[in-house]
C-alpha positions in Angstrom: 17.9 -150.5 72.6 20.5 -150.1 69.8 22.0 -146.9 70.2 20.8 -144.0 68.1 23.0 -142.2 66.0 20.0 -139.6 65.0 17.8 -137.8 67.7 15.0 -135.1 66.3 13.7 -132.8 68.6 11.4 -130.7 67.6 7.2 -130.5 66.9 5.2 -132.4 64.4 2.3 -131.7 62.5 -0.2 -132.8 60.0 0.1 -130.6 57.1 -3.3 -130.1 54.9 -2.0 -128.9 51.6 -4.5 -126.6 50.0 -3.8 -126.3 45.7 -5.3 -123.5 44.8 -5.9 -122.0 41.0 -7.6 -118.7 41.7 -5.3 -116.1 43.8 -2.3 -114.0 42.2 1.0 -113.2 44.1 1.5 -109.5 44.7 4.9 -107.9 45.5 6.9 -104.7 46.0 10.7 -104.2 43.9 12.8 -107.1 43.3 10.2 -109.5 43.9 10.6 -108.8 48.2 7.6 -108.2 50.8 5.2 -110.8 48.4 1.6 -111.3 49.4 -0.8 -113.8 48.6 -4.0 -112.4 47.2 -7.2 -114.1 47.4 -10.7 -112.6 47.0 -11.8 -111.1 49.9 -15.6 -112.3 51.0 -15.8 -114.6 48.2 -16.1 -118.6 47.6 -12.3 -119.3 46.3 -12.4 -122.4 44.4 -9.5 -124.9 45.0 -8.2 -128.3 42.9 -7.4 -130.5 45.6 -6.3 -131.0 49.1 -3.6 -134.0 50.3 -3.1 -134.4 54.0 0.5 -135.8 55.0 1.0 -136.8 58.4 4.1 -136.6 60.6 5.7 -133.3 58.9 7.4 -130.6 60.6 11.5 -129.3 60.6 12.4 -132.6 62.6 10.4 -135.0 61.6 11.5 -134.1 58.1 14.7 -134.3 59.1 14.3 -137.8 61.0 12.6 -139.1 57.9 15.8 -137.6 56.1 17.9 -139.6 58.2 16.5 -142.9 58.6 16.4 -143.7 55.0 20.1 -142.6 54.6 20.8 -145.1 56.8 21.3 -143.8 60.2 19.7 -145.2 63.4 17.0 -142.7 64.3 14.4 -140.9 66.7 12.0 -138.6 67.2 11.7 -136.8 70.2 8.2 -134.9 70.3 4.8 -134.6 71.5 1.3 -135.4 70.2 -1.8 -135.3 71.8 -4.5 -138.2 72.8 -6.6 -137.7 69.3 -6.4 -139.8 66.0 -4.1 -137.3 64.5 -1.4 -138.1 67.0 -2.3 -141.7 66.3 -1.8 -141.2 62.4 1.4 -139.2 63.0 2.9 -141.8 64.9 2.2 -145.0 62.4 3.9 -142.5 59.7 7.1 -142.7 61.8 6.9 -145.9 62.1 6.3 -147.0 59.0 9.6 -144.9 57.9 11.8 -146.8 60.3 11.7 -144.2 63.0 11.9 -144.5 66.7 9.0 -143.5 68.1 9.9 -144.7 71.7 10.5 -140.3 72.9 7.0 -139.6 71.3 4.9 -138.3 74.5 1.1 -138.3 74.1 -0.4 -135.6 76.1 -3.9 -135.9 77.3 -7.1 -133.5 76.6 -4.7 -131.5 74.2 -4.5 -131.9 70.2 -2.0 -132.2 67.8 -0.7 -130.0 65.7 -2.1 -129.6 62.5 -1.3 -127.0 59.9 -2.8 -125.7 56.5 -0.8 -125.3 53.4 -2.2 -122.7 50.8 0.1 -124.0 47.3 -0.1 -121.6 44.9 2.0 -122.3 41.8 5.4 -123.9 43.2 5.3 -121.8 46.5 3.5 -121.7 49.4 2.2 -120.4 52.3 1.3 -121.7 55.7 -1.1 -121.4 58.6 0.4 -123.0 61.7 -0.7 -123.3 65.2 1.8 -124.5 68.2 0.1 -126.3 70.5 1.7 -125.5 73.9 2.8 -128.9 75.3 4.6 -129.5 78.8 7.9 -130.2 77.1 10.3 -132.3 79.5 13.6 -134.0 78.4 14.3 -137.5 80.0 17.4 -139.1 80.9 18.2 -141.1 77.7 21.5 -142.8 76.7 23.7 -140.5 74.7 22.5 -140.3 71.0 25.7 -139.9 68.4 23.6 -136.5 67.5 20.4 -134.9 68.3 19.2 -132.4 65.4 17.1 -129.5 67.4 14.3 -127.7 65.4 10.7 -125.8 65.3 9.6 -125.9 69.2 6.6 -123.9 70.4 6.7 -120.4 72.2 6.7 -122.1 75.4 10.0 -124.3 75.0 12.2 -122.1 76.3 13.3 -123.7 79.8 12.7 -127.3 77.6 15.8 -126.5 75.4 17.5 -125.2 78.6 17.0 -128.6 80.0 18.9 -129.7 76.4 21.6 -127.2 77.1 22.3 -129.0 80.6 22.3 -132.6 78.6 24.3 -131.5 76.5 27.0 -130.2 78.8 27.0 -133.7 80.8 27.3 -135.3 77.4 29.8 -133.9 75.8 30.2 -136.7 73.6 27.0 -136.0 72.1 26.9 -133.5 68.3 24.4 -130.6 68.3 22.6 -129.6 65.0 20.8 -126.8 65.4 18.4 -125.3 62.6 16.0 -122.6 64.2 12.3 -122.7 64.0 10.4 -119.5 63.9 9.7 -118.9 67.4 13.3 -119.8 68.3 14.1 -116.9 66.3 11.7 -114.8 67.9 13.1 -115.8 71.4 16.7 -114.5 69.8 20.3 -115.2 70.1 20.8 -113.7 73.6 18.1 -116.3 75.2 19.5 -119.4 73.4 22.9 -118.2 73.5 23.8 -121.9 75.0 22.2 -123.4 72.5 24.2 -121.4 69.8 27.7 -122.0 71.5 27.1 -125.6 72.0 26.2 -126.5 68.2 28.6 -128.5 66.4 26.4 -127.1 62.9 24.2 -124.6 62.7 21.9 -124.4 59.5 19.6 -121.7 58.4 18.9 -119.9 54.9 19.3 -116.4 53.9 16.8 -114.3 55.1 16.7 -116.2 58.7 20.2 -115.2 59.3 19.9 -111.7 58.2 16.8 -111.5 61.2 18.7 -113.9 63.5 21.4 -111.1 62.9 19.2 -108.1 63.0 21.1 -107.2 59.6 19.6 -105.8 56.8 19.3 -107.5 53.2 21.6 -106.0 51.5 24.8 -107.8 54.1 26.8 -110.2 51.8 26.6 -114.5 52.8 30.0 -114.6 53.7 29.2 -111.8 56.5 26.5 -113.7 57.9 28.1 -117.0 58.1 31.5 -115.4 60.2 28.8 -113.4 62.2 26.9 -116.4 62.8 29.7 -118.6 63.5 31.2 -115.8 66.3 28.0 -117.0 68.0 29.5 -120.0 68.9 28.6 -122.8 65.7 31.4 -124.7 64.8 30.5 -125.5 61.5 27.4 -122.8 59.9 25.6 -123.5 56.4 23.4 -120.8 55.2 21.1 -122.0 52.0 19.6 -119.8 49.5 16.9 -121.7 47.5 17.9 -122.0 44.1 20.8 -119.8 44.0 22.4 -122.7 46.4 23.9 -122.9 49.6 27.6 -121.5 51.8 29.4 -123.4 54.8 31.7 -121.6 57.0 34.4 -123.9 59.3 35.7 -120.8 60.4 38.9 -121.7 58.6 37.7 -122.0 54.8 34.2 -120.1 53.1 32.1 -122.7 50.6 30.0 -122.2 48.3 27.9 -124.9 46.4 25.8 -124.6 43.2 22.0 -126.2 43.2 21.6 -130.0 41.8 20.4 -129.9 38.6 16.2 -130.2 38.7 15.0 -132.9 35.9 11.9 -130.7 35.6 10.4 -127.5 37.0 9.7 -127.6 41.1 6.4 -129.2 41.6 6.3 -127.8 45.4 9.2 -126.4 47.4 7.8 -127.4 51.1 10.6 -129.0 53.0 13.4 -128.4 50.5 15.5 -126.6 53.6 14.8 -129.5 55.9 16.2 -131.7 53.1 19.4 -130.2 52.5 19.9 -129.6 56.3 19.6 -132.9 57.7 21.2 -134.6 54.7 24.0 -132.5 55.4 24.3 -133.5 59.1 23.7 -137.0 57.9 26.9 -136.7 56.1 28.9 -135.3 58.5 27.7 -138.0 61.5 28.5 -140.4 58.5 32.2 -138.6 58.6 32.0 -137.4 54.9 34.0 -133.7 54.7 32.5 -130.6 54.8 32.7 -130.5 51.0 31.1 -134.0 50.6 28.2 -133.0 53.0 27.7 -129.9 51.2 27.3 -132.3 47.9 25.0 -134.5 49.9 22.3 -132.1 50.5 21.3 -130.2 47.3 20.6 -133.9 45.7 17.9 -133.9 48.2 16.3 -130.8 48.1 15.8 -131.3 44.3 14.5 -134.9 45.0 12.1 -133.0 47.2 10.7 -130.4 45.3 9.5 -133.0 42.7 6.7 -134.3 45.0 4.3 -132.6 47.3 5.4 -132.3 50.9 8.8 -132.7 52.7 9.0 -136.7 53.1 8.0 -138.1 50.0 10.7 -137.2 47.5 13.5 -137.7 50.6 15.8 -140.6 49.0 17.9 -143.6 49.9 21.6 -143.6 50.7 22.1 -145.7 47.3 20.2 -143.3 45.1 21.6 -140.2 46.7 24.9 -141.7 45.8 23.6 -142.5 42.2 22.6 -138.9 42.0 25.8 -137.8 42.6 27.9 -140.1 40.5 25.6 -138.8 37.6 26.1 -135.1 38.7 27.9 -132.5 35.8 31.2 -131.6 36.2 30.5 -128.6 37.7 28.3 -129.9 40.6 31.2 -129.4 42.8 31.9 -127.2 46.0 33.8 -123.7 45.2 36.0 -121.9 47.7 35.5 -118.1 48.0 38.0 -117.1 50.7 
């Protein structure tokens, strides 16, 4: 096998996106602590529903990477059901690996609803707890680690000891919600070991246990004390930071031709285009150019994969961006 520059780790899913046209959003000062509000005990009507297979942190991001370019897998588990079997031919069919997919029998795959309401949304997800076991594979240039279930714990401790016997081997590391939940002190390897660290605002403020009110350029030194070489912290459409511990970045939002359609996915598209750039040996500030072109590609379509673009019309993107579509140093 040709040697992969880009492994995923990390679950997949099948995500049923719900559009709904009757609920309101509810929320406290400042637009913080927002609910979804649907009538209770009532038939809600809905427009439509789109099911899009293979989704999830990593398999957004492997998506991401293969049509840049890069030689990619998936590492991940389905189970023995037609869902796993659809999940799989969506890889496949987008130029991903799929050789470190493991189908697990008598168990389902995952398979999550997506209530879209106006350009947001909100999720229902269920982990399927599957017997997670890393193999002994030939050194990948990078493996991107994401969203694993609550069991995976002594899984990415197997990853840790890959990692230390393959040193020549680049962690990315963007935490999934139970991997926050397990907190820093249990993946404290995983932490010192990444070569870039990606999360957005309000992860690294509970990552952090810091309250909302700490500045970005805290977080990303607190953050990178942790052991990330290289930390990004996005925040939506205000834009995103990067923190070398040297020099502190910040970079402004690619323009959006139109009003976001639906924002699923837009994080997983600036992270692994970012990581894409660096395993491509752009700079920091070129990588941090890279991803925002993405994430507005994304928002234009429903779901994380579909609006994920070619190397050559990233590239056109940004030789069409304004003037000021450029990174900004701020220490």
């Amino acid at each position: 096998m040709t040697k992969i520059n880009f492994l995923a780790i990390g679950d997949i899913t099948t995500d049923a996106f719900i559009r709904l046209k009757d609920a309101s959003v509810n929320c406290v000062v400042n637009k913080e602590d927002c609910r979804l509000c649907l009538k209770f005990g009532d038939k809600v009507p809905y427009e439509f529903v789109e099911v899009l297979r293979s989704v999830g942190n990593s398999p957004n991001a492997v998506v991401s990477a293969s049509r840049l370019g890069l030689k990619s897998a998936l590492m991940t588990n389905v189970g023995d059901d037609q869902n796993g079997k659809e999940c799989v031919e969506a890889l496949e069919k987008n130029g991903v690996i799929t050789d470190y997919v493991t189908e697990e029998k008598g168990i389902e795959t995952n398979y999550h609803y997506v209530l879209w309401f106006e350009s947001d949304r909100t999720i229902l997800v269920k982990h399927h707890e599957y017997k997670y076991d890393f193999p002994e594979i030939e050194a990948p240039e990078w493996i991107y680690l994401s969203s694993l279930a609550e069991n995976s714990l002594p899984y990415q401790m197997q990853i840790v000891d890959y990692l230390k016997k393959h040193p020549e081997t680049k962690l990315a590391f963007q935490p999934g919600t139970f991997q926050m939940r397990l907190g820093v002190e249990k993946l404290a390897e995983i932490y010192k070991l990444s070569e870039v660290f990606v999360c957005n605002l309000d992860e690294a403020q509970k990552i952090l246990k810091m309250d909302k009110k700490n500045d970005p350029v805290v977080l990303l030194q607190k953050i990178h004390e942790l052991g990330p070489k290289i930390v990004s912290i996005t925040d939506g459409a205000n834009g995103a930071y990067a923190y070398d511990g040297k020099e502190i970045w910040f970079m402004p939002p690619y323009p959006d031709p139109k009003p976001p359609y639906e924002r699923t996915g837009a994080g997983d598209a600036f992270t692994s285009t970012f990581v894409v750039a660096l395993a491509l040996g752009k700079s920091l500030e070129e990588a941090l150019m890279w991803g925002p072109i993405n994430s507005m590609s994304v928002v234009q379509h429903i779901g994380a994969q579909k609006g994920l673009l070619t190397r050559e019309k990233l590239e056109e993107f940004l030789k069409n961006a304004p003037d000021n579509y450029k990174p900004k140093k701020i220490n």
